[in-house]
C-alpha positions as CSV (number, residue, x, y, z in Angstrom):
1,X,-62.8,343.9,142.2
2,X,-64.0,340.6,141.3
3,X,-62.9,337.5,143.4
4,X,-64.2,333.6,143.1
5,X,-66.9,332.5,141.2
6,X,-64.7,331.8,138.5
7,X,-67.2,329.3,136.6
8,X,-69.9,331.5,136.8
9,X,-67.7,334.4,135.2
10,X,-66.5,331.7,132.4
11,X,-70.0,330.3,131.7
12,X,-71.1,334.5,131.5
13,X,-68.1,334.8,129.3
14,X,-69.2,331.7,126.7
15,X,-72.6,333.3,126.7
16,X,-71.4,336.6,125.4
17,X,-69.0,335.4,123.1
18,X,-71.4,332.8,121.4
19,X,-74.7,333.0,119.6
20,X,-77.1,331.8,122.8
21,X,-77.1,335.4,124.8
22,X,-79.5,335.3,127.6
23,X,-81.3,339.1,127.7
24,X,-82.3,337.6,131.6
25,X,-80.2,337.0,134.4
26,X,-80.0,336.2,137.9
27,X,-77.4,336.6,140.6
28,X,-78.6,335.5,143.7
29,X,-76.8,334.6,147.0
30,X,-76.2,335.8,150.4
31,X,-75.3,339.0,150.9
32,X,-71.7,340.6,151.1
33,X,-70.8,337.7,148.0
34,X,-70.6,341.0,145.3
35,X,-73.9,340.3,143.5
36,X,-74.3,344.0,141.8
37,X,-70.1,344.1,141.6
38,X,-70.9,341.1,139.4
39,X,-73.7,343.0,137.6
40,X,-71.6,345.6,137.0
41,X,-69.0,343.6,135.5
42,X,-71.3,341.5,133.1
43,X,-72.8,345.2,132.1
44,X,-69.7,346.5,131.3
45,X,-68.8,343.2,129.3
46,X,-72.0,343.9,127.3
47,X,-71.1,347.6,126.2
48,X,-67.1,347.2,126.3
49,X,-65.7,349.0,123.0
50,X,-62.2,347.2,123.3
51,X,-61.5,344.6,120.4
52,X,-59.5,342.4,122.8
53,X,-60.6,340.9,126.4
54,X,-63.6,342.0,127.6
55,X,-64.7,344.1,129.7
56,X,-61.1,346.0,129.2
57,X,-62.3,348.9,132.1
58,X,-60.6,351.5,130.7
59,X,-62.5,352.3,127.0
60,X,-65.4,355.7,127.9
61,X,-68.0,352.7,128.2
62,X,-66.3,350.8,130.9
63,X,-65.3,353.9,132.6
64,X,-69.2,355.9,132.6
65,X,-70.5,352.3,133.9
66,X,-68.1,352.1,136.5
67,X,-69.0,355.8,137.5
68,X,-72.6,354.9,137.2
69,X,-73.4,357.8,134.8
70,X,-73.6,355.3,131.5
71,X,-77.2,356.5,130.0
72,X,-78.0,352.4,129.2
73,X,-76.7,350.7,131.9
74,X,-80.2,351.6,134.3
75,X,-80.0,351.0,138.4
76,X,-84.0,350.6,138.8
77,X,-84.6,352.3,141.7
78,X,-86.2,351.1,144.9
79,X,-89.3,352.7,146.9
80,X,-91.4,352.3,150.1
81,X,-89.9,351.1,153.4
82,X,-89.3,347.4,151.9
83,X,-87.1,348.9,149.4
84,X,-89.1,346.9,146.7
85,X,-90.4,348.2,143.0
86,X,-93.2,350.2,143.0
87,X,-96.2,349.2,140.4
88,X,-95.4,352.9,138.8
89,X,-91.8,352.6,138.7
90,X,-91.9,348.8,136.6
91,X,-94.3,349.7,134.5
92,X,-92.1,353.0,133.5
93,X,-89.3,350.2,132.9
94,X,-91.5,348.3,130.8
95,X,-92.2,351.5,128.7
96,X,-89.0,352.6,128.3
97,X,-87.3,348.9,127.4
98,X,-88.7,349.3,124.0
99,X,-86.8,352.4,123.3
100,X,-83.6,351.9,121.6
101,X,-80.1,352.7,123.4
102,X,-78.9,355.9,123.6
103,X,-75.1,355.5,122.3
104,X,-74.3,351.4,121.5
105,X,-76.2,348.5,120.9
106,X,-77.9,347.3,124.1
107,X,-79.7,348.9,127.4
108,X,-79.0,347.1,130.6
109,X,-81.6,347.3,133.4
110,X,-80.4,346.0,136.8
111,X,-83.2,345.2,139.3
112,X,-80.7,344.9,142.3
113,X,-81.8,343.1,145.7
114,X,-85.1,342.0,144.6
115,X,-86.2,340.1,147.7
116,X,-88.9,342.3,148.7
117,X,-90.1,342.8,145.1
118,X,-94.1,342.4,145.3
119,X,-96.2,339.7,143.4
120,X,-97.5,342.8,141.3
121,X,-94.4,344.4,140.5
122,X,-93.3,341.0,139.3
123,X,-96.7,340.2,137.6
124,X,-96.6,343.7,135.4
125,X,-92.5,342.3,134.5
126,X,-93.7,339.2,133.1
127,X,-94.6,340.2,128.9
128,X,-91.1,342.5,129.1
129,X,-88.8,339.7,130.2
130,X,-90.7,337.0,128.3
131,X,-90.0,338.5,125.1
132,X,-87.7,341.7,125.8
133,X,-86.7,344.0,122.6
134,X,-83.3,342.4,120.6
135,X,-81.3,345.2,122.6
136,X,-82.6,344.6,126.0
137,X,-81.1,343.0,128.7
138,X,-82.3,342.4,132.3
139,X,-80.2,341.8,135.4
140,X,-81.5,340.8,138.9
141,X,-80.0,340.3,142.2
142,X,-81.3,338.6,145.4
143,X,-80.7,336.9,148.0
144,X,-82.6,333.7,147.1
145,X,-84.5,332.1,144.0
146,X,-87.2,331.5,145.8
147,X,-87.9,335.2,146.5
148,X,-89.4,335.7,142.8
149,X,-92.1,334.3,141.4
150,X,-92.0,330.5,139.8
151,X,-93.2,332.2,136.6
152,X,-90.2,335.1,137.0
153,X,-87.7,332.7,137.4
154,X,-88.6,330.3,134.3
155,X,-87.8,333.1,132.3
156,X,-84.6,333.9,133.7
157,X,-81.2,332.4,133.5
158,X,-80.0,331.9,137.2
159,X,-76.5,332.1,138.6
160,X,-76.0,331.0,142.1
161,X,-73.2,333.8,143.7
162,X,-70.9,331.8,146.2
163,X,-68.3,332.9,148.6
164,X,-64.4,332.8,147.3
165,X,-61.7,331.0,149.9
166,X,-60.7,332.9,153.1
167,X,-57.3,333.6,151.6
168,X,-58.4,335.5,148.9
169,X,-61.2,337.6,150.4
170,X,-57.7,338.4,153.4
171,X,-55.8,339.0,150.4
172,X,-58.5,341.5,149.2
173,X,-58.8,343.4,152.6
174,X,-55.4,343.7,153.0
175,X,-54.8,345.2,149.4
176,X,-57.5,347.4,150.8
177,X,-55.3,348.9,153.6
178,X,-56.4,346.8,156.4
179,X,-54.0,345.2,158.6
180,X,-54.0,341.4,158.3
181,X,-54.4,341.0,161.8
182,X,-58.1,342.7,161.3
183,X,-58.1,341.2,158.0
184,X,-57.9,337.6,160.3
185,X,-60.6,338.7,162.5
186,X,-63.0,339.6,160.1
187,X,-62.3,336.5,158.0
188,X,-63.0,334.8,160.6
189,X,-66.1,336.0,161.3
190,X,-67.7,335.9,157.8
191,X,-65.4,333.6,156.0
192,X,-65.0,334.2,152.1
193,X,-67.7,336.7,152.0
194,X,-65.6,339.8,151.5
195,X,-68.9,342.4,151.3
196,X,-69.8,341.1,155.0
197,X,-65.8,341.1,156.1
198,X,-65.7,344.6,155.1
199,X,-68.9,345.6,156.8
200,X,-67.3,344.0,160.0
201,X,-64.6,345.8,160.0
202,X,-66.6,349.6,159.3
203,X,-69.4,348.9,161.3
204,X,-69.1,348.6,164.9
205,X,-72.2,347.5,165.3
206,X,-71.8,344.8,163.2
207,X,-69.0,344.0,165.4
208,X,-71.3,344.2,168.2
209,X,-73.7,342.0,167.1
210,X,-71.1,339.5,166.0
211,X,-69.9,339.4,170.1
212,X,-73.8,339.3,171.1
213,X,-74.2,336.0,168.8
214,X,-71.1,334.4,170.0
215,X,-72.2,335.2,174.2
216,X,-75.4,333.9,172.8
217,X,-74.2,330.6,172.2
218,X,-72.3,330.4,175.2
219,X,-75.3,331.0,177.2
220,X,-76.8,328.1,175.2
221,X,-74.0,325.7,175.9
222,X,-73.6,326.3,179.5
223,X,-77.6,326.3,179.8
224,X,-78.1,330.3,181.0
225,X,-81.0,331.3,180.1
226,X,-81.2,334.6,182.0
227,X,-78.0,335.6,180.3
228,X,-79.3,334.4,176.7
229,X,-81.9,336.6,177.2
230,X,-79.8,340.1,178.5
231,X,-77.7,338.6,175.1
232,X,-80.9,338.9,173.3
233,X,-82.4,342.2,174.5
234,X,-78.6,343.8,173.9
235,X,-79.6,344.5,170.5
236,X,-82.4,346.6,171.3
237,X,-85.7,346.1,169.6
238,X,-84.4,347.1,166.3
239,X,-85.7,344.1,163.8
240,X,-82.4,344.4,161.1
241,X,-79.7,344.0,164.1
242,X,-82.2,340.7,165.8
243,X,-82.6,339.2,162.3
244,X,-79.3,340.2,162.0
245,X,-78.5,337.7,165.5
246,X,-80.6,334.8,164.4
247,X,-78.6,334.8,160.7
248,X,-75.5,334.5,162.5
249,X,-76.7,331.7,165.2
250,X,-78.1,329.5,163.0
251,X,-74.9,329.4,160.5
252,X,-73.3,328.5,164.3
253,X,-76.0,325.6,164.9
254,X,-75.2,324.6,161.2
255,X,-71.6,324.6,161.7
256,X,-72.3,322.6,165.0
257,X,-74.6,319.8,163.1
258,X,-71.7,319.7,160.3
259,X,-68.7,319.2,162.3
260,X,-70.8,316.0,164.1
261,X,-70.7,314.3,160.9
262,X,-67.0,315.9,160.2
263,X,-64.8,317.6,162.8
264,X,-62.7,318.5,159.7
265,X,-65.6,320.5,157.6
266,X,-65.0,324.0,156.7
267,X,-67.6,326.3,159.1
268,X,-69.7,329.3,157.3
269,X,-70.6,330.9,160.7
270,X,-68.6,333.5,163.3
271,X,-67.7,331.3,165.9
272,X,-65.6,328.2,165.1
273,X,-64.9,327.2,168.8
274,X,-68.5,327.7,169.8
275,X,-69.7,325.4,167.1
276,X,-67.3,323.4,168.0
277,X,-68.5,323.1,171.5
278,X,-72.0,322.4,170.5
279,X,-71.4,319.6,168.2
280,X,-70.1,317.8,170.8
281,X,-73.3,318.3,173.1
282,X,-75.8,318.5,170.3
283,X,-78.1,315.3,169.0
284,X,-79.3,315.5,166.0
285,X,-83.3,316.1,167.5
286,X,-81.5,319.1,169.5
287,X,-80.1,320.3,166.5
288,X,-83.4,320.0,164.7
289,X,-85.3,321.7,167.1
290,X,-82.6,324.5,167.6
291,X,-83.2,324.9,163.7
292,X,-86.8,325.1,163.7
293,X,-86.6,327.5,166.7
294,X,-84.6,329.9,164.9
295,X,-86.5,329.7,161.9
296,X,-89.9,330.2,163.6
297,X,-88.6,333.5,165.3
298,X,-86.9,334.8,162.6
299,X,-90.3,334.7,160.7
300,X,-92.6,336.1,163.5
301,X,-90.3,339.1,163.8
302,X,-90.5,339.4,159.9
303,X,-94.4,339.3,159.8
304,X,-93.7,342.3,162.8
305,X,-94.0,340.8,165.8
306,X,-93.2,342.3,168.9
307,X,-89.2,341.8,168.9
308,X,-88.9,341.6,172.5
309,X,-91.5,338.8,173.0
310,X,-90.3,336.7,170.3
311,X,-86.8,336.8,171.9
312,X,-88.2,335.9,175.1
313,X,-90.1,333.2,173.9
314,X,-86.9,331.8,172.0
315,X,-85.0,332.0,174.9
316,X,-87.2,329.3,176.7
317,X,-87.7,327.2,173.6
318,X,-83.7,327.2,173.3
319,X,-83.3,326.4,176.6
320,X,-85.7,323.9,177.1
321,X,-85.3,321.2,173.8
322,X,-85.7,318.1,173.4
């Protein structure tokens, strides 16, 4: 189910119905915003059989794509412990792309979550997308533009993905059988990003590590460092659930700079009231260096730091500012 984004999905629309059709696309956004849902869609729009709106969802094409058995519509698949694109496995794309479709007009490869695609993998991409076949089409999906390569990206149309308003993605959940008081909760958590409401409400440790951010910022405001730290080390040493906690406490310190300027602003992160609480204690060279803080730990414990030192090294940086 598609939700938001509705000039994206128009501008996708014009493409396909005029003469100017990009064979190279990218979605890229935070996660949870429906990235491959949107894929999908723009796939099926491509190889839809009905003579009136398109994609119609019910004709065999739209229904094999949706099923993910449609022999043209390609999910590249991901390898190693990155979950990147092997050398092996793009240069078997790049074979294969020449080869015409199997039943319509057009093959659709999707290179889905491409941020830890390697410099090589994109480098041996580079002739394909340049000048793909007539009946070739690309699709990529990651978090950022900046994860590809500068030379990737010039030959690729880009579509930022951004979130749809909180009272469609609680419309959404509730359609989906949730009750709209966990509907609330998790919208207020993650906002109009209905991929990470719905994660919230499966996964319990995603629920976990939403409390552990919000006691983390509590700690921060009432200056207990001993307790930021047990806040911390609560997530174990696991380096998905910490990155996990730093996401979710900087979108708080961004809320918190934001509602300084504008107590009225809409907030992106999962705690409102604690954001709240820090803009009015926050200077803007606390704010900075709370930002930079984050950002420096995140990237130590990317480049595989030892989790546990890098938390308690935050935990004095955060607690000893500016």
């Amino acid at each position: 189910m598609l939700c938001g984004n509705k000039n994206v999905r128009d501008a996708l629309s014009r493409m396909t119905e005029g003469k100017r059709l990009a064979q190279c696309l990218l979605f890229y956004g935070e996660k949870g915003l429906g990235k491959k849902t949107l894929a999908l869609w723009f796939a099926q729009k491509l190889l839809c059989t009905d003579s009136g709106s398109k994609p119609c969802g019910i004709c065999k094409n739209c229904r094999n794509i949706a099923a993910g058995v449609h022999p043209d519509v390609i999910w590249v698949q991901h390898t190693g412990k990155l979950q990147g694109f092997s050398a092996e496995t793009v240069r078997n794309v790049c074979s294969e792309a020449i080869i015409a479709p199997n039943s319509g007009d057009k093959k659709i490869y999707i290179f889905s979550d491409c941020d830890n695609m390697d410099v090589r993998s994109q480098n041996i991409l580079l002739k394909v997308i340049e000048e793909p076949p007539a009946f070739t089409h690309f699709i990529f999906t990651a978090g950022s533009r900046q994860t590809l390569l500068p030379t990737v990206i010039s030959r690729l149309v880009p579509f930022g993905i951004s979130q749809c308003t909180e009272q469609e993605a609680s419309s959404v959940l509730i359609e989906r059988g949730y009750s709209p008081e966990n509907a609330a909760e998790a919208v207020s958590c993650f906002h109009g990003n209905i991929g990470m409401c719905i994660a919230y409400l499966e996964d319990e440790n995603l629920q976990r590590l939403a409390a552990l951010t919000k006691e983390a910022v509590r700690c921060i405001i009432d200056k207990r460092e001993y307790d930021l730290m047990r806040a911390f080390f609560s997530a174990g040493s696991d380096r998905n659930s910490t990155l996990s906690i730093l996401n979710m406490l900087e979108c708080v310190f961004r809320d918190a700079m934001a509602l300084k300027i504008d107590s009225s602003l809409h907030c992106t992160g999962c705690d409102y009231e604690g954001a709240s609480a820090l803009s009015a204690r926050l200077s803007a060279a606390k704010g900075q260096h709370y930002h930079k803080c984050i950002g420096k730990a995140y990237a130590a414990i990317s480049a595989n730091v030892n989790v546990q030192l890098v938390l308690t090294a935050l935990c004095a940086e955060l607690m000893g500012g500016k």
